[in-house]
N, C-alpha and C positions, 0 to 999 in steps of 0.2 A: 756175327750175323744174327738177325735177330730171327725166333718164332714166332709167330703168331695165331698157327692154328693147324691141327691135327685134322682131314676131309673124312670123310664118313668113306666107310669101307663102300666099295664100287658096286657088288651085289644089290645093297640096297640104293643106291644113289640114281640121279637121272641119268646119268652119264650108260650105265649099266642099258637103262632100258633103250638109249636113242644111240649107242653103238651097237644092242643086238637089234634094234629094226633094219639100221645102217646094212649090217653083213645079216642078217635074215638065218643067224645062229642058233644054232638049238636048246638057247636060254642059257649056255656059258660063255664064261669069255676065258682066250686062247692062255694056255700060262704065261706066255712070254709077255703079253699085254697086260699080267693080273702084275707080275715081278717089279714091272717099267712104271705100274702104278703107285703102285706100296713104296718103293723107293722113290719117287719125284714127287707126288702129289703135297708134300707140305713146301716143297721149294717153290713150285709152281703156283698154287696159292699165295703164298706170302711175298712172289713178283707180284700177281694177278694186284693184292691186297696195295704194294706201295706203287705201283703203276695208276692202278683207279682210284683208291681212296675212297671207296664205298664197298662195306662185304656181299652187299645183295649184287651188285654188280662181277666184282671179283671172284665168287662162288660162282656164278652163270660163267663165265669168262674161261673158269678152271674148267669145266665140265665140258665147254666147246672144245676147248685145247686138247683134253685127253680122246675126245672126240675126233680130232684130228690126226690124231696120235696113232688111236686104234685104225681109222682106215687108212692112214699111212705105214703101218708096221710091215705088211709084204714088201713098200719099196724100201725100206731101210736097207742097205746096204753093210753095215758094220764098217764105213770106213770112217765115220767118225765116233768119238765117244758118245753113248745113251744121251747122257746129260744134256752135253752139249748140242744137237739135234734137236730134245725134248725146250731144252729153252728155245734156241733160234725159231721152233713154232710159236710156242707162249708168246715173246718178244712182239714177234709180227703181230700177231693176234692182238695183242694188248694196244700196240700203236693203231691197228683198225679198230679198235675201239674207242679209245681217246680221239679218231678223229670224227669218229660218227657223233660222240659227243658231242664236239667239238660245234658237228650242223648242225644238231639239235637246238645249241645254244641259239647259233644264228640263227632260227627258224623262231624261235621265242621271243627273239629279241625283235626280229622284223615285225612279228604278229602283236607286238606289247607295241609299238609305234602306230599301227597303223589299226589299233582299237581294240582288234578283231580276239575272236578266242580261238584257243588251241589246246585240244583236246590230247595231243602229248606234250603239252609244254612241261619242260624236263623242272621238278621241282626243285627248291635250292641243293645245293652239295651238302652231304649227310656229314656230319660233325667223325674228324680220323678218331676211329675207338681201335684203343689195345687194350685189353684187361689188367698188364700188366704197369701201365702207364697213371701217373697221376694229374689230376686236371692239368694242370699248370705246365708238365712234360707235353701232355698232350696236343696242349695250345700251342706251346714251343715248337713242335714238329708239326705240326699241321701248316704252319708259317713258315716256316722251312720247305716244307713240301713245296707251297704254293712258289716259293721259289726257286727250285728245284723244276717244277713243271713249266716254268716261264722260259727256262733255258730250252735253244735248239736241239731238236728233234735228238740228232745223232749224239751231241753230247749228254741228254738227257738219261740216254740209255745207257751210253756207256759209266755213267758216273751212279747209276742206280745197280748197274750190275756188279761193281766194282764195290763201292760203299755200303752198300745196303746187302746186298745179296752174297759180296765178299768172294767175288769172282776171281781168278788170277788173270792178268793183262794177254795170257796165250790161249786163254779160255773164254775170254771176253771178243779176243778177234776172231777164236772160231764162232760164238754166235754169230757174232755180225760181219765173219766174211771179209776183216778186214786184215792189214798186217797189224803186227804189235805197237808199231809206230807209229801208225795211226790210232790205234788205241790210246798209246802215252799224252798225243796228243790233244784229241780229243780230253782225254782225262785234267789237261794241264788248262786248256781252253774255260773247261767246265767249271772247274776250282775258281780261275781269274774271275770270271762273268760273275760266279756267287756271292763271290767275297764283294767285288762291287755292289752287290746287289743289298748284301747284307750290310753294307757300310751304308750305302741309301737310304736303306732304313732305320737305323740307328741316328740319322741326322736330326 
């Protein structure tokens, strides 16, 4: 699994200030919420990261998530794993953002037809940066990505959980709630569709 990036300790971050307006705290946040931070915030990110493909986005994205997190921490119940839980919000979270995108897009594209200006017309997609990566890698998986993002919703996720974030297939069905079979599936669907996809391009 790959890293990508270490979040800035929560005291100082936004997250810190727009979950203590949230719960209206007396400028700390609860230990159990500091613990669930320190441990998840770099997996959380680095979905955020391969889900958007933009940092400025995926940093906003993390910080909504743990947001969700903290005002969801009364209802957690412990009957599933932390982790497990903390993705199935990310997840969600990340697909509502890809599809808000998604209208953006069409809002841009309508307004570029019919003349007019648009005052959030979403600018081009930011070039995928890892520090660790060299141009030509980076070209490589940006291309890959965009194929990767062309595949259906549900096998999208399950093959980005699996692959990239290095999930187990009984960890992948508790994110998304599904059985494992349906995971293998899914996982098996995802692979065929790529590999076409990747042979298409290759032509």
């Amino acid at each position: 699994m790959l890293r990508w990036h270490r979040g800035p300790d929560p005291r100082q971050s936004a997250i810190y200030k727009r979950a203590d307006n949230a719960r209206n705290t007396d400028r700390r946040m609860s230990p159990d919420f500091l613990t669930l931070y320190h441990a998840h915030k770099d997996r959380v990110f680095s979905l955020c990261l391969h889900c958007l493909r933009e940092r400025e986005l995926a940093e906003e994205a993390a910080q909504d998530i743990f947001l969700k997190v903290y005002r969801s921490l009364d209802d957690f119940r412990g009957e599933s794993d932390p982790k497990t839980w903390i993705y199935r919000i990310a997840v969600r979270h990340c697909l509502d953002v890809q599809k808000a995108q998604r209208r953006k897009k069409r809002l841009a594209l309508v307004f570029s037809f019919l003349g007019g200006k648009n005052e959030n017309r979403p600018s081009e997609p930011a070039h995928y940066e890892h520090p660790g990566l060299e141009l030509e890698q980076r070209e490589a998986l940006a291309r890959l990505l965009d194929l990767i993002d062309a595949l259906p919703e549900r096998q999208r996720t399950a093959l980005v959980l699996s692959k990239i974030e290095g999930l187990a297939q009984k960890e992948i069905a508790a994110v998304m709630q599904i059985g494992e079979g349906a995971v293998e599936a899914l996982l098996h669907r995802a692979k065929d569709n790529l590999r076409k996809k990747l042979d298409e391009n290759e032509r």
